[in-house]
GUTOR-725159 format. One record per residue (C-alpha): residue in three letters; x, y, z. Coordinates in steps of 0.1 Angstrom, whole numbers, plus 5000, padded with zeros to 4 digits. Layout:
! residues N
   residuo      X      Y      Z
       Ala      X      Y      Z
...
END
This chain:
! residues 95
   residuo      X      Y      Z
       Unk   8959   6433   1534
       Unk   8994   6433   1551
       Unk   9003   6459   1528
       Unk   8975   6478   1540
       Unk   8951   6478   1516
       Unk   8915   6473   1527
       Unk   8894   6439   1513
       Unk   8864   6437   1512
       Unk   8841   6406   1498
       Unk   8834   6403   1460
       Unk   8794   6405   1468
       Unk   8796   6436   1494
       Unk   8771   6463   1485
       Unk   8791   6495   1500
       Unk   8771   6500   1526
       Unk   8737   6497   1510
       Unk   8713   6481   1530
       Unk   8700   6445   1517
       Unk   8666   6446   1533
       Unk   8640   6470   1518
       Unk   8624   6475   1554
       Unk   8656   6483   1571
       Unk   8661   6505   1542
       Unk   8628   6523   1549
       Unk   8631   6525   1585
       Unk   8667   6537   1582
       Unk   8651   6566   1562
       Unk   8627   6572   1586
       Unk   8648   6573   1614
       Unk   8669   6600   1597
       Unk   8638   6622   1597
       Unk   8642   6625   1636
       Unk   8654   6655   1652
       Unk   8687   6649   1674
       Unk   8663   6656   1705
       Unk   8639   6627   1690
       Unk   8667   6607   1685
       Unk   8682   6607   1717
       Unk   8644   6604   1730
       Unk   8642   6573   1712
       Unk   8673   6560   1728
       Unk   8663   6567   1762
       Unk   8632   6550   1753
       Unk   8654   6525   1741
       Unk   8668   6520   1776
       Unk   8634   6514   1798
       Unk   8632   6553   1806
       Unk   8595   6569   1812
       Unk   8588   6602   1804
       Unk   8595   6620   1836
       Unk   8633   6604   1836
       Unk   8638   6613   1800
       Unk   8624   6650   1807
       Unk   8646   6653   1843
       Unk   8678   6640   1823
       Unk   8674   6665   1791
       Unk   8660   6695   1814
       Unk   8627   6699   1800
       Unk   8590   6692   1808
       Unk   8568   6664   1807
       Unk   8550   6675   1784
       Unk   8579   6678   1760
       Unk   8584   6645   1759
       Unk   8551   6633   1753
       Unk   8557   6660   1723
       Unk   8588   6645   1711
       Unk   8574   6607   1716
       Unk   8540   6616   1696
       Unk   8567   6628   1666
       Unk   8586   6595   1668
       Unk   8557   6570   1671
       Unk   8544   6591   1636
       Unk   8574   6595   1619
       Unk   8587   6556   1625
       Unk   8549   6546   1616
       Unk   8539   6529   1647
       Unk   8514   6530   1676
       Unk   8530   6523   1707
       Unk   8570   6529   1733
       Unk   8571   6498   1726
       Unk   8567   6493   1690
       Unk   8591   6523   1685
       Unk   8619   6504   1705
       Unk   8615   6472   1687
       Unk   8620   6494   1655
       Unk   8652   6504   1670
       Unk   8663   6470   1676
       Unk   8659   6459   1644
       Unk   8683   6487   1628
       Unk   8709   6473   1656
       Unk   8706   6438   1649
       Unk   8710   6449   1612
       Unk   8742   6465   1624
       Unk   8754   6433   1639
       Unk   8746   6408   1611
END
């Protein structure tokens, strides 16, 4: 390492994930559009649906659009659900 070369543990994977869910909802998470996506982050952050819509400039009725696509592409029923999904991929950035 202080020659610069990188180390890295005998056991490490190269970035493949360990857990088969986080695996799966990594894939499906990828499916997202980048609108979805940053959707899904704003949903992350408490926003409703007419804050999301007045920050990207677009309707209501967009977002209720883009939020019907998340909640069926990330396999779940509810805001809520969705974010928890996106908690899970960040603590499975963390650990």
């Amino acid at each position: 390492m202080l020659e610069g070369d990188i180390w890295t543990p005998k056991n490490y994977q190269g970035g493949q994930e360990q857990d088969p869910d986080v695996a799966d909802l990594i894939s499906r998470l990828r499916t997202l559009t980048p609108q979805q996506s940053r959707v899904l982050g704003m949903l992350g952050e408490g926003l409703l649906n007419k804050q999301i819509a007045y920050e990207l400039s677009v309707s209501e009725a967009t977002i209720k659009a883009h939020v019907s696509a998340i909640l069926l592409k990330l396999k779940v029923d509810s805001r809520t659900q969705a974010v928890i999904q996106l908690g899970k991929i960040n603590m499975a950035m963390v650990a």
